[in-house]
N, C-alpha and C positions, 0 to 999 in steps of 0.2 A: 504494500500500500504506500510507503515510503517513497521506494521508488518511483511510482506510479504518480506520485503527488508531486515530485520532483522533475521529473519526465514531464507534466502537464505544463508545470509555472516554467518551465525551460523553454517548452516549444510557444507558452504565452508572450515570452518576454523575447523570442528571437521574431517572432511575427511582426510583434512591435515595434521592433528596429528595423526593418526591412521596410513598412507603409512610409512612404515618403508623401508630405502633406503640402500640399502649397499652400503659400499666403499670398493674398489678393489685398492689394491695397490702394485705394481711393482719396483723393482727396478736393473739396470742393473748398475753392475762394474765390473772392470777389475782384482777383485781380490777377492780374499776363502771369507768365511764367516771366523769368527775364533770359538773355541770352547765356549761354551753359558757359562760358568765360567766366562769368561774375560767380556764379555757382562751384566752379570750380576754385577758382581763386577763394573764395569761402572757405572749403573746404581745408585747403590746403592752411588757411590761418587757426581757423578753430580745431580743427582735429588735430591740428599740432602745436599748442598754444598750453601743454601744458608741460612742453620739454623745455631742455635748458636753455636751449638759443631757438625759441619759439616761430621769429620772422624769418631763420634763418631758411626753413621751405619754403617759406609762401613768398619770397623776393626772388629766389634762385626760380621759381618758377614762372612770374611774370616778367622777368629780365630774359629767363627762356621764348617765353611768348611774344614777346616783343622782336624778338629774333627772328621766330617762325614765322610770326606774322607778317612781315618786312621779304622777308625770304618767299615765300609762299606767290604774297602778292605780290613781287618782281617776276616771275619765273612765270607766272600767270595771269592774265589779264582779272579773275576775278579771284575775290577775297576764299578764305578758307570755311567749308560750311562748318557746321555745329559737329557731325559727325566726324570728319577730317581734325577740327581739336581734339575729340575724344580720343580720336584715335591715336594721335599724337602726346597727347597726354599720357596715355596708357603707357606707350614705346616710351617716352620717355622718362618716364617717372617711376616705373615698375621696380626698378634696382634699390629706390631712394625709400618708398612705400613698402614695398614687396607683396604678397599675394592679396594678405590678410588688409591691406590698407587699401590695394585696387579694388576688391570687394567693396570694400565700407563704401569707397568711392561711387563704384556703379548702384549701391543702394541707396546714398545719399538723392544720385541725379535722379531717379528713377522715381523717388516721392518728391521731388523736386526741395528736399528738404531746406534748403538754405531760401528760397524764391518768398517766404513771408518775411522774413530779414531784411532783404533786399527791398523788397515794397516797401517796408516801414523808411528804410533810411531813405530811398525817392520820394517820400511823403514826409518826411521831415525835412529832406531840403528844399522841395517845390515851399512848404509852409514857411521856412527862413527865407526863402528870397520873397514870396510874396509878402512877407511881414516886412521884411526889409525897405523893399521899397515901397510901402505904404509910409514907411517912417518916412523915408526918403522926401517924399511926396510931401507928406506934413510938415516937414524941415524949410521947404522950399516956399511953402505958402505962408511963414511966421516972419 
């Protein structure tokens, strides 16, 4: 009976590591996505922001991009799409991240994690300059 009850919770517990389950995820806002640059460059600030020289990925990688960018669109009349940085990103940064960070990376863009971040700080600077030059404005008529 032992065996029998052991033999059962074994072949329980091997079924249940063999179902592989996907997750579906969704998300609704009231605002764009923004271009996968800005997302990335996120990514590369806050997932690494809590090492010792924190900026020191996330400069090395848009002095990188700035490169390719330049490069890219000399060589070719038009600019590099979203896919083409991914792609790019990946080759490049795969050694510096390694597997376990490209992952994080492709699940980051994939909920667009970083894209309400982003909104906020475009919505806080539309609101400084518009406050701005309302002041501006009221400066000029005193």
């Amino acid at each position: 009976i032992v065996a029998l009850t052991l033999l059962s919770l074994y072949i329980a517990i091997c079924a249940t590591a063999n179902d592989v389950h996907n997750v579906q995820v969704s998300m609704t806002a009231n605002f764009d996505s923004v271009p996968l640059i800005f997302e990335i460059a996120e990514f590369f600030h806050d997932h690494y922001a809590s090492k010792k020289d924190a900026n020191k990925l996330y400069f090395a990688f848009m002095h990188q991009f700035i490169d390719y960018y330049h490069t890219s669109s000399s060589s070719s009349s038009s600019r590099p799409s979203q896919q083409d940085i991914y792609h790019w990103t990946v080759q490049t940064f795969r050694d510096e991240i390694g597997d376990a960070g490209i992952e994080t990376l492709e699940f980051a863009l994939s909920l667009n994690h970083y894209t309400p971040r982003l909104a906020m700080f475009e919505q806080l600077y539309a609101s400084f300059l518009s406050s701005s030059s309302s002041r501006d404005d009221n400066l000029r008529t005193e």
